[in-house]
C-alpha positions in Angstrom: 0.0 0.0 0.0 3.0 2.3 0.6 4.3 1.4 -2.3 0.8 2.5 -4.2 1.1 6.0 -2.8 4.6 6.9 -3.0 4.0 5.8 -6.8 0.5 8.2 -6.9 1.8 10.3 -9.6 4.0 7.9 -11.3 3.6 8.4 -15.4 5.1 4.7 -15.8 1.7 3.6 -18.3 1.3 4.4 -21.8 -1.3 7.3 -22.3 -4.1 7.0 -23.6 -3.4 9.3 -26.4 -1.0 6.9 -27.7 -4.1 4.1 -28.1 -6.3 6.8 -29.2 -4.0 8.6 -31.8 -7.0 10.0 -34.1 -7.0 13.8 -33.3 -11.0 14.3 -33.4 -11.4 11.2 -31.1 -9.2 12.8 -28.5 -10.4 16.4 -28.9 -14.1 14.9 -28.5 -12.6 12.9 -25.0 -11.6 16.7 -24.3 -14.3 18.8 -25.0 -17.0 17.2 -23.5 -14.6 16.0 -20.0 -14.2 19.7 -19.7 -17.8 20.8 -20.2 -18.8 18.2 -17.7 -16.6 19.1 -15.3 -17.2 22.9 -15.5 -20.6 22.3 -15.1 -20.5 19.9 -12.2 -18.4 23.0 -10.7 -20.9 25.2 -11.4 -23.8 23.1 -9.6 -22.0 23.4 -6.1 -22.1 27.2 -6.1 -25.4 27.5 -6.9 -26.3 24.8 -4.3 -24.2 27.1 -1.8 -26.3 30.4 -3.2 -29.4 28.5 -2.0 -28.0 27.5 1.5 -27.7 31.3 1.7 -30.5 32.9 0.6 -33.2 30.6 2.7 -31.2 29.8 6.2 -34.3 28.1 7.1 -34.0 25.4 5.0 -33.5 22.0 6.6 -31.4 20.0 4.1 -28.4 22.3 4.6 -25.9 18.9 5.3 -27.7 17.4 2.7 -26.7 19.9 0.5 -23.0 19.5 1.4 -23.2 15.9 0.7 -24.5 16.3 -2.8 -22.4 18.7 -3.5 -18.7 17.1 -2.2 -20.8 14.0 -4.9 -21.2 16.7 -8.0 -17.2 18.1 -7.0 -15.4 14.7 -6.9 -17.6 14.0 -10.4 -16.4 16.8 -11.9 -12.9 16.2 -10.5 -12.8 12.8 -12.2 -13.7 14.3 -15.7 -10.9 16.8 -15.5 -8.6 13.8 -14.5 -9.5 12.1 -17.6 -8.8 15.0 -19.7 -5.3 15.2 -17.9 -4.9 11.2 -18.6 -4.6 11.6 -22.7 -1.5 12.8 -22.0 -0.2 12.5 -18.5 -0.4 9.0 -17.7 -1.7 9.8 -13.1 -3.0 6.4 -13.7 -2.8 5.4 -9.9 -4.3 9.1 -8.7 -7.1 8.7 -11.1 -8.4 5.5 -9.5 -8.0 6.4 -6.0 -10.1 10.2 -7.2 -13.0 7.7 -8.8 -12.7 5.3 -5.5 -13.5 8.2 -3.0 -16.4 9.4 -6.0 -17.7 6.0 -5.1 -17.8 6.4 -1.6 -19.3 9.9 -1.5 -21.6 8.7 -4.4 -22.4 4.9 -2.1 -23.1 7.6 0.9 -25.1 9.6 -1.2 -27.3 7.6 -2.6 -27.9 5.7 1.2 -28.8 9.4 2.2 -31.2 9.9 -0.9 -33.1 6.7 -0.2 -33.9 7.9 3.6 -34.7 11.6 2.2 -36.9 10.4 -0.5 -40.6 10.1 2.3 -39.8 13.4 3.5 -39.6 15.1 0.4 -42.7 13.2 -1.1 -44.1 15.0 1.8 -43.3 18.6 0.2 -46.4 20.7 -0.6 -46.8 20.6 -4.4 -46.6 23.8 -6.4 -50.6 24.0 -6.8 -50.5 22.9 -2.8 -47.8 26.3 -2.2 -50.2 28.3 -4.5 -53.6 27.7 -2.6 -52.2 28.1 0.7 -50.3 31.0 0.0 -53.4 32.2 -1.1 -55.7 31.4 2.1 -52.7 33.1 3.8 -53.2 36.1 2.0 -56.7 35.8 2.7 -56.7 35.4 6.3 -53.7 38.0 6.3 -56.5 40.2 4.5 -59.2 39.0 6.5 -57.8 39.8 10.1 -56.2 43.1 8.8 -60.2 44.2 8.0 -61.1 42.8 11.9 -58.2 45.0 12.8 -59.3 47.9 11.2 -63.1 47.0 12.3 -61.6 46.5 15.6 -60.2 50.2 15.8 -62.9 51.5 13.8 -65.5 49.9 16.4 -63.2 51.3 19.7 -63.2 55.0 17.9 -67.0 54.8 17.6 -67.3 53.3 21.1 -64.9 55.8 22.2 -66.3 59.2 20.9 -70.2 58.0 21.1 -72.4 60.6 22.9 -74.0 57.3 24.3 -72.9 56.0 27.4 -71.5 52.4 26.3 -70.2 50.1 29.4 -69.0 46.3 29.7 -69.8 44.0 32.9 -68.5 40.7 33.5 -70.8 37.8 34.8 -70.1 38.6 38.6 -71.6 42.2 37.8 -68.2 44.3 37.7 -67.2 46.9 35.3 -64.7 46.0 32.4 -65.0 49.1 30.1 -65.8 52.7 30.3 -66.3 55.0 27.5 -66.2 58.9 27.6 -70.0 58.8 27.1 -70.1 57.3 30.1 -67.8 59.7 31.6 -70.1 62.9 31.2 -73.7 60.9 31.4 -72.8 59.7 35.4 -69.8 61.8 36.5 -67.4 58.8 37.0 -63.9 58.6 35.0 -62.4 55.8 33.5 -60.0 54.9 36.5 -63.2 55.6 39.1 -65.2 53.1 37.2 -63.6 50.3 36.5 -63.6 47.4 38.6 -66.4 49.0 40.0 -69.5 46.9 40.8 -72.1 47.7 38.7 -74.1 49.4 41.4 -72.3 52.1 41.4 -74.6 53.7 39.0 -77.9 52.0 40.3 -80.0 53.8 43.0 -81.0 51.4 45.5 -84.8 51.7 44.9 -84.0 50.2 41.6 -81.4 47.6 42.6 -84.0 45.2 41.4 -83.2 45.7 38.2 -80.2 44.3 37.5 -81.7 40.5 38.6 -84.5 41.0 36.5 -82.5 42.3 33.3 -80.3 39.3 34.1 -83.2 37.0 33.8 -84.5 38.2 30.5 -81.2 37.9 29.4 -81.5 34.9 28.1 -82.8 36.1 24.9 -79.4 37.5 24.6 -80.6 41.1 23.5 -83.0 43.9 25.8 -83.9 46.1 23.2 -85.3 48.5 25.1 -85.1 49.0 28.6 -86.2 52.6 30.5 -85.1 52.8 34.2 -83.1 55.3 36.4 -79.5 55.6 37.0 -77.7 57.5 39.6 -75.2 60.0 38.8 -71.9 60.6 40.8 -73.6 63.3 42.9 -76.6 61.0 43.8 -78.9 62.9 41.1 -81.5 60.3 39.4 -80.7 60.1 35.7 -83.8 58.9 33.1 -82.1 56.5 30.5 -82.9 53.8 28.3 -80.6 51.3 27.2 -80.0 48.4 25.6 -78.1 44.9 26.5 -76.4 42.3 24.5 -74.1 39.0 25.7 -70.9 39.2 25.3 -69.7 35.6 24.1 -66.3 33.5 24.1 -65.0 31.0 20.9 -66.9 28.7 22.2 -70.4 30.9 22.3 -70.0 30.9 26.3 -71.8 34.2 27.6 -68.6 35.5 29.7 -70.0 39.2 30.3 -72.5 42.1 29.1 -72.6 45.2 27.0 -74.5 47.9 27.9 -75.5 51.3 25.7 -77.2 54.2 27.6 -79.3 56.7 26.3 -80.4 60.1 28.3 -83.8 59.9 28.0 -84.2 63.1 30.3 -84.6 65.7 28.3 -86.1 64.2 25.7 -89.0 63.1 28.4 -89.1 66.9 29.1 -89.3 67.7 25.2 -92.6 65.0 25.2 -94.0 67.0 27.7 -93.5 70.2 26.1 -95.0 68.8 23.2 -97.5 67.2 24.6 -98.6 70.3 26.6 -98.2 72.4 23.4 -101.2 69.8 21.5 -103.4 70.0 24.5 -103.5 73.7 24.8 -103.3 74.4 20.6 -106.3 76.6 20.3 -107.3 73.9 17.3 -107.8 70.4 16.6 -104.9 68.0 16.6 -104.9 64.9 15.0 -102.5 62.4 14.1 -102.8 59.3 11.9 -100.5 56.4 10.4 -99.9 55.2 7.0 -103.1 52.9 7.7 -105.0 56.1 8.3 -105.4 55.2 11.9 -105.7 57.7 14.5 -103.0 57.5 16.6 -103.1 61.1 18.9 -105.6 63.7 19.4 -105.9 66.6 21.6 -108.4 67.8 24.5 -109.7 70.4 21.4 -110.8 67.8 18.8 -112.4 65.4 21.6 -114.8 68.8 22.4 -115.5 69.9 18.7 -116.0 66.2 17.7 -117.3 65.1 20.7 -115.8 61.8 20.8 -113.5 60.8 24.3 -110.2 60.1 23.3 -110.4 56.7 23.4 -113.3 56.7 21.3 -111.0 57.8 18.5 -107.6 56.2 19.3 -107.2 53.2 16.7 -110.1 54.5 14.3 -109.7 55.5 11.2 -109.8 59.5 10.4 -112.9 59.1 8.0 -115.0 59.1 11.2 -114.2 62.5 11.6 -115.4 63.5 7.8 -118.5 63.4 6.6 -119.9 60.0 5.0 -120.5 61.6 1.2 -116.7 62.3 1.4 -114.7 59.3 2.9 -114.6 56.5 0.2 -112.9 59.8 -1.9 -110.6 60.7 0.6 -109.2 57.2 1.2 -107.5 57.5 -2.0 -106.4 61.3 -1.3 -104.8 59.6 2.2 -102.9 57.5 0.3 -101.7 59.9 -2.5 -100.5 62.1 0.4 -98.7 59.6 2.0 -96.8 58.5 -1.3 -95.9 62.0 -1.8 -96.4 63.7 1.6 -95.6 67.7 2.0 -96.4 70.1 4.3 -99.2 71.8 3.3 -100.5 74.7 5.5 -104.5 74.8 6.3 -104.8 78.4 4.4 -103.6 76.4 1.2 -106.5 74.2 1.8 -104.5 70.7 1.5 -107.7 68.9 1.4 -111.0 69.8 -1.2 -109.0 72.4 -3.3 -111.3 74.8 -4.7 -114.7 73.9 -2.3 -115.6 73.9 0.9 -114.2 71.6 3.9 -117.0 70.0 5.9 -116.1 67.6 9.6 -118.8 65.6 10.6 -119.5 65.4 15.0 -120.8 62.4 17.1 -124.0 63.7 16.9 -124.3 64.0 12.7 -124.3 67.7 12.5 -121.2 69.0 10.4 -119.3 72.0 10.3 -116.7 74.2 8.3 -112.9 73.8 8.6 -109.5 74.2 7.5 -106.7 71.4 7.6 -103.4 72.1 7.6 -101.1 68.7 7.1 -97.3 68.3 8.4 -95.6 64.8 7.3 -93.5 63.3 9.9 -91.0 60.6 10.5 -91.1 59.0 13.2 -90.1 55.3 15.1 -93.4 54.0 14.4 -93.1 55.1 11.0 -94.3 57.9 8.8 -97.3 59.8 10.4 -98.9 62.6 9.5 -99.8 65.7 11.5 -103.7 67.3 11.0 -104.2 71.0 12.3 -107.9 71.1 12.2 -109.5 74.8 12.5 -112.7 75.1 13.2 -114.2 78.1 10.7 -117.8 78.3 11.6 -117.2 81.7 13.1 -115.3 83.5 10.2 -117.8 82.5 7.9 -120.5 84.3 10.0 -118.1 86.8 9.7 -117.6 86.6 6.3 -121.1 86.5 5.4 -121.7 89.5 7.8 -118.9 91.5 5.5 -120.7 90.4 2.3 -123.6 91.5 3.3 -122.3 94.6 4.6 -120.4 95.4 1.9 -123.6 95.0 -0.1 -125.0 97.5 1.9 -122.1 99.9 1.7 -122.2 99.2 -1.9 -125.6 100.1 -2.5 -125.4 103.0 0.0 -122.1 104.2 -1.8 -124.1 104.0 -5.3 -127.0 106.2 -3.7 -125.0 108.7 -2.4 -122.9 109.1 -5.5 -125.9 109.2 -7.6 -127.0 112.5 -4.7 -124.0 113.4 -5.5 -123.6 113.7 -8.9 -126.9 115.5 -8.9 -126.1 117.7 -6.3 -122.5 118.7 -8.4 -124.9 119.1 -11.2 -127.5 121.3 -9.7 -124.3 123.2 -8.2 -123.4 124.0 -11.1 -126.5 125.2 -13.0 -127.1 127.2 -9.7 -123.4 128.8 -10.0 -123.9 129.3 -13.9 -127.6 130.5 -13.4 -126.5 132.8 -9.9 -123.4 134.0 -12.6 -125.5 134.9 -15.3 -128.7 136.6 -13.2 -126.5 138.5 -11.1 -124.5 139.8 -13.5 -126.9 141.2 -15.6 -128.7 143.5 -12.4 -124.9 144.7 -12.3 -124.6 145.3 -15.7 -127.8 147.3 -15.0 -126.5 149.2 -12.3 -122.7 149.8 -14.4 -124.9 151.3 -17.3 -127.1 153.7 -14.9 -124.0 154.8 -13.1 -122.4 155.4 -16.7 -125.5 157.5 -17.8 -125.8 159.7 -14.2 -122.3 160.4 -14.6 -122.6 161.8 -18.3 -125.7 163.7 -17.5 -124.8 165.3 -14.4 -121.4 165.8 -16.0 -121.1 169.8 -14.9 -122.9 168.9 -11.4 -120.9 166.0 -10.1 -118.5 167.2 -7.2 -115.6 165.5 -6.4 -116.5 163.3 -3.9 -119.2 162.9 -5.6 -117.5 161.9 -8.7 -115.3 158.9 -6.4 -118.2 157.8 -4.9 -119.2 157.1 -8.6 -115.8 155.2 -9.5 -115.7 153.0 -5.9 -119.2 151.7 -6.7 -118.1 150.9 -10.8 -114.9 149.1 -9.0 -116.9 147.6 -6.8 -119.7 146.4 -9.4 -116.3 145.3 -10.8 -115.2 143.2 -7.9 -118.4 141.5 -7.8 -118.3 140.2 -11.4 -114.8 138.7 -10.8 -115.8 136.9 -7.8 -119.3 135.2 -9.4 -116.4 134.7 -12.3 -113.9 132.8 -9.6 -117.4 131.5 -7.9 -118.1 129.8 -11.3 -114.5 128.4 -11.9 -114.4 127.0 -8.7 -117.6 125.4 -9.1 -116.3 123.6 -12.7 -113.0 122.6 -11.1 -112.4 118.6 -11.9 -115.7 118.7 -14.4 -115.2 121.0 -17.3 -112.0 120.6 -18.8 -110.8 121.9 -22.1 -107.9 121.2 -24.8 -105.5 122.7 -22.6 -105.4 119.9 -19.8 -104.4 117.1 -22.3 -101.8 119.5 -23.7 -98.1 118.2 -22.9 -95.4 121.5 -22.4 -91.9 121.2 -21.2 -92.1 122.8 -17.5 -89.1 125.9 -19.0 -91.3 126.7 -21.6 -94.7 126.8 -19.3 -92.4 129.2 -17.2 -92.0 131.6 -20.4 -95.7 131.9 -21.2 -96.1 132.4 -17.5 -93.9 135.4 -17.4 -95.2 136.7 -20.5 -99.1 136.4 -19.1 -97.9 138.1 -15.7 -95.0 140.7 -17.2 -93.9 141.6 -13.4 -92.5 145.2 -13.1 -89.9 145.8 -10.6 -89.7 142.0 -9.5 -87.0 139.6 -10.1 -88.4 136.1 -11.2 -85.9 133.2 -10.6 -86.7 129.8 -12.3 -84.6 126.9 -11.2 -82.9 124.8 -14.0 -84.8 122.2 -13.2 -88.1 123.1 -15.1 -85.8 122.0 -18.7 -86.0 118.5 -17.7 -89.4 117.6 -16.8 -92.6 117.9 -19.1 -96.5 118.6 -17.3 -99.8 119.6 -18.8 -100.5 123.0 -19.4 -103.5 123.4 -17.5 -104.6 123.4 -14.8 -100.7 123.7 -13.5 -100.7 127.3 -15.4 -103.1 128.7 -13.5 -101.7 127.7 -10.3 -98.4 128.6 -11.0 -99.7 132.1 -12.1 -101.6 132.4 -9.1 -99.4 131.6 -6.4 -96.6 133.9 -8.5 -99.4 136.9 -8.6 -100.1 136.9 -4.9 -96.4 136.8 -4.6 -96.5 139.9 -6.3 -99.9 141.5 -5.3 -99.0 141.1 -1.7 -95.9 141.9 -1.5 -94.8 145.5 0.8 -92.6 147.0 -1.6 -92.7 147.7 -5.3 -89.5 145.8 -6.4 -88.9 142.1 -4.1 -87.5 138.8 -5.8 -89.9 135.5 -6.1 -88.4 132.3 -7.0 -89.4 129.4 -8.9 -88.3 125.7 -7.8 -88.7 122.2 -8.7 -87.6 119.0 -7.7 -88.6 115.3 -9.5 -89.4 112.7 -6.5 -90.1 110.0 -8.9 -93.8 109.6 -8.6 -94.3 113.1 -8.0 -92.8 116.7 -8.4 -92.4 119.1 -5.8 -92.8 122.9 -6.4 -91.9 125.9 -4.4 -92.8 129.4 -4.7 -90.9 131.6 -2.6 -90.8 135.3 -1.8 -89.4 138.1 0.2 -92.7 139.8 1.0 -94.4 140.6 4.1 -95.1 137.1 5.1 -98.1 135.9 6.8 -98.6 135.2 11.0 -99.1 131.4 11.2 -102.4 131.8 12.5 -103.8 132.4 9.5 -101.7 129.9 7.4 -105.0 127.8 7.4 -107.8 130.6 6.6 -106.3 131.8 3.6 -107.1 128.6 1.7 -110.7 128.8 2.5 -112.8 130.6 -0.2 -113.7 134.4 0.0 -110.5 135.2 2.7 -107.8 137.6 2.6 -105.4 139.2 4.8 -105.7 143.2 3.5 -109.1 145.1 2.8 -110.6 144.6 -0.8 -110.0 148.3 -1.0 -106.3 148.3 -0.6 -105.8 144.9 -2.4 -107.9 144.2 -5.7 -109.0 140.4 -5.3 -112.2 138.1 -4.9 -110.4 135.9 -2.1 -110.3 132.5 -4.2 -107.5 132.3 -5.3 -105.9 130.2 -3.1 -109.2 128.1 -2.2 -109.0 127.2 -6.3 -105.0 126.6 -6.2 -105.9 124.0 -3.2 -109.0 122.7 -5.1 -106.8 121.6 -7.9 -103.9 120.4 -6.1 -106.1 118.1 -4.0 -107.9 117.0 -6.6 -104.8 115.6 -8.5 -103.8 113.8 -5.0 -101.0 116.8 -4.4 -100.7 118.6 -0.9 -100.2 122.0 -0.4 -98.5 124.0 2.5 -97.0 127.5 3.5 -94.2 127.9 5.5 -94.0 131.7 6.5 -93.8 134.1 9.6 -94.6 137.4 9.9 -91.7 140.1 8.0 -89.8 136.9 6.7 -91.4 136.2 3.3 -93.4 132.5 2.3 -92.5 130.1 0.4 -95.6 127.9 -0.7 -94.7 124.5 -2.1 -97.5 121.9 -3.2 -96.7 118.4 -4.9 -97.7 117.3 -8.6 -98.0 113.7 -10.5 -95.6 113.0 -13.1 -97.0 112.5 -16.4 -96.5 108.8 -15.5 -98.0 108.7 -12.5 -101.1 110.6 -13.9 -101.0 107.5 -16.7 -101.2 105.0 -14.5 -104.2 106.5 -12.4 -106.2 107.2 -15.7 -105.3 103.2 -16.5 
């Protein structure tokens, strides 16, 4: 054997190149030994890259058997490449003895490893439960999030929402809970649940855990007691809390202050029973489900009479087949309709039918509403028996008033009429006695020419200007009398205000006075009459009256829309405010007749006509400080719209 390896590498054999002496034969041997062998080194490192990336794996001294197998393979191929040539004859057998060895122990290793691999998921196995882990990675993220989403809710709900285990102690607390009884988390829990239970309702919690066995309380109204030993009104609700295994291992409880929404039934329910109307309130079904201490005294029904019934008892029996189907249009499509739009019998009259038979006229005004029970509908009944007494007294009064109001205008109209042939007639006849009188005084005067003295001869001129005088005034008399009856051309006649202003002037021809128009006459347009002839006479008193021989009068007007407003102002005597009324009535003036030429009507017909054309009229003077008189006009668009 020592012999054998000192001899190992010992070239003392013919090559086998020498036996195989054709060059493709040998190059074939080469090629393919080398490609074998570079690949059998190649398998190691990518069986050491996979011990690497999964450290998990279990087969890692597997892997180091198989791959000192593939080395000492590969290691025998590149031997046989180096054996055309170099004759390691010897090394070459002991290489492919320890490949035996490795490949025997191997092979004994495969055959054990062969069950537990057969064991290995499959691919389509890997797949699906890759996929159900997914899943359930999925599915407990979403109970996560649930979870969190469930403890913000619990955590932020207004409700009180508290936990008890089965021996009656507190497991959790919510902020709800917090504010509704006073206590905070750390106060509460552990806590024995009759912390919050007065002891006149300690009974409770025995009976609650009694029906419990249905697993839910829906509904439960009681009293709780707050930290400061004030009762609370509440209603709750109770569910089991349950294990895996469906055990009940504790209870949930969520509580409601019922308090003030108690009070707010009250309110309410005080607020029906004193409505000045009838209340009623019916269900989908059209079944009366609340009425007030009104409708059971205008229906005469008790209340209990009515609860349960449907509302066509209330109606009368010609109209409740029809309104059945009107019910359940409104329902459909409910709004609130109040009982001035007449909700019910549009367009006729609404009739309610009492206990006794008799009927009587209403209004209903509907409001929907939702509610637990479902939708109801709210009926404000008002009884209108009363108002169309009323009503009927009006029409019949304003038949009356009508008829009254057509009599007197009809006295009227005669009255104007036999005013007027009086004041045309009382013109005519006393004018022609003075005409009489004017002619004699005439014919005295030329026949006693060369007797008349002088005081004489004024005593004949006073009585001529007086006889003068008294034709102006049954003149003025007779204008007044037409004002707002005979018109002529003149009062249709449209005139730009500037222009009216000229024509005034030229009509008056002041001497000594200053006239002043304002600007603003250029932009407005009036009717010539009868504005002329108040303008004129407001502007001749101005001037009649004044003190002196030379003052200044001024002309203003302003455009208010609707109307205009004009002023007249001078720098005269003025006038004492007592008499600021009188000298609008008819036949008044301030100075004697002698001193001042005038009938006294002027103003009385300025006022007349002003009034008449819904205008006001005013003076604002005192006594050495001038007047200004200012009166308000329609626009020609104003005086359109009253003629339409």
């Amino acid at each position: 054997m020592g012999e054998f390896f000192r001899s190992l590498f010992d070239t003392d054999f013919m090559p086998h190149v020498a036996c195989l002496r054709t060059p493709g034969v040998i190059w074939l041997h080469v090629v393919s030994d080398t490609l074998i062998a570079i690949s059998y080194l190649i398998i190691p490192l990518g069986l050491v890259r996979l011990s690497r990336l999964r450290k998990d794996f279990v087969f890692h001294n597997k892997l180091a058997l198989f791959a000192g197998f593939i080395l000492s393979c590969g290691a025998t191929h590149i031997l046989s490449v180096v054996t055309l040539w170099t004759p390691f004859y010897r090394f070459e057998g002991l290489l492919k003895a320890v490949t035996a060895l490795i490949s025997l122990a191997t092979v004994v290793l495969l055959i054990r490893l062969i069950p537990r691999v057969a064991e290995l998921p499959s691919a389509d196995e890997w797949r699906r439960t890759k996929e159900e882990l997914q899943a359930e990675i999925a599915r407990r993220a979403k109970t996560q999030a649930e979870s969190e989403l469930l403890s913000a809710i619990v955590a932020h709900s207004e409700n009180a929402i508290i936990s008890k285990d089965l021996s009656g102690n507190i497991t959790s607390w919510n902020a709800g809970a917090e504010h509704l009884f006073g206590y905070n988390q750390t106060e509460a829990i552990g806590q024995h649940i009759s912390l919050i239970i007065p002891p006149e309702r300690a009974g409770d919690e025995a009976y609650l855990d009694y029906i419990r066995l249905s697993n839910r309380i829906e509904r439960f109204e009681t009293l709780r007691m707050h930290k400061d030993g004030q009762r609370i009104e509440v209603s709750f609700v109770e569910s089991a809390i349950r294990d895996e295994k469906g055990e009940v291992i504790g209870v949930s409880k969520i509580i409601s202050d019922i308090g003030g929404l108690k009070r707010a039934e009250e309110k309410f329910q005080l607020v029906v029973e004193s409505a000045p109307n009838a209340i009623v309130m019916i269900n989908r079904a059209g079944e009366i489900t609340l009425v007030n201490q009104r409708t059971e005294q205008w229906f005469g029904y008790t209340r209990e009479e009515l609860l349960g019934k449907p509302v066509e008892i209330l109606l009368p029996e010609q109209f409740r087949n029809i309104h059945v189907g009107h019910r359940s249009g409104f329902f459909t499509k409910p709004v609130a309709v109040g009982a001035s739009e007449r909700a019910m019998g549009a367009g006729r009259e609404l009739y309610a039918r009492r206990k006794d038979g008799s009927e009587f006229p209403i209004e209903v005004g509907l409001n929907p509403l939702e509610t637990e029970e479902g939708p109801m509908v709210l009926s404000a009944i008002v009884d209108v028996t009363e108002r169309k007494k009323m009503e009927e007294n009006v029409r019949e009064f304003n038949r009356i008033l009508e008829s009254q109001v057509s009599e007197r205008t009809a006295q009227l109209r005669n009255a104007n009429k036999e005013l007027e042939e009086f004041a045309y007639a009382a013109s005519h006849d006393l004018k022609a006695p003075l005409r009489v009188i004017d002619n004699c005084s005439r014919w005295i005067e030329e026949d006693l020419q060369e007797h008349l003295a002088g005081d004489t001869r004024e005593n004949m001129n006073l009585m001529r200007g007086r006889i003068k005088r008294m034709e102006k005034l049954l003149d003025d008399l007779l204008d007044y009398a037409r004002i707002g009856r005979t018109t002529d051309a003149r009062y249709a006649e449209t005139i730009a205000g500037d222009k009216l202003m000229n024509n005034i002037l030229e009509l008056l021809a002041p001497v000594g006075f200053t006239l002043k128009v304002s600007p603003s006459f250029a932009h407005i347009q009036v009717r010539t009459m009868p504005l002329q002839q108040i303008l004129m006479n407001l502007i001749g008193n101005a001037i009649k009256h004044h003190d002196k021989k030379a003052g200044c009068i001024e002309v203003t007007v302003e455009d208010l829309g609707s109307h205009y407003a004009f002023a007249v102002k001078d720098d005269g005597p003025g006038i004492p405010v007592r008499f600021h009324e009188q000298i609008f009535q008819m036949f008044q003036t301030l100075r004697p007749r002698d001193q001042v030429e005038g009938s006294g009507m002027g103003l009385a017909m300025v006022r007349k006509h002003v009034v008449l054309y819904g205008g006001k009229i005013q003076v604002e003077s005192l006594e050495g400080q001038g007047s200004i008189f200012r009166f308000t006009w329609p626009t020609q668009q104003t005086l359109r719209e009253q003629a339409v």
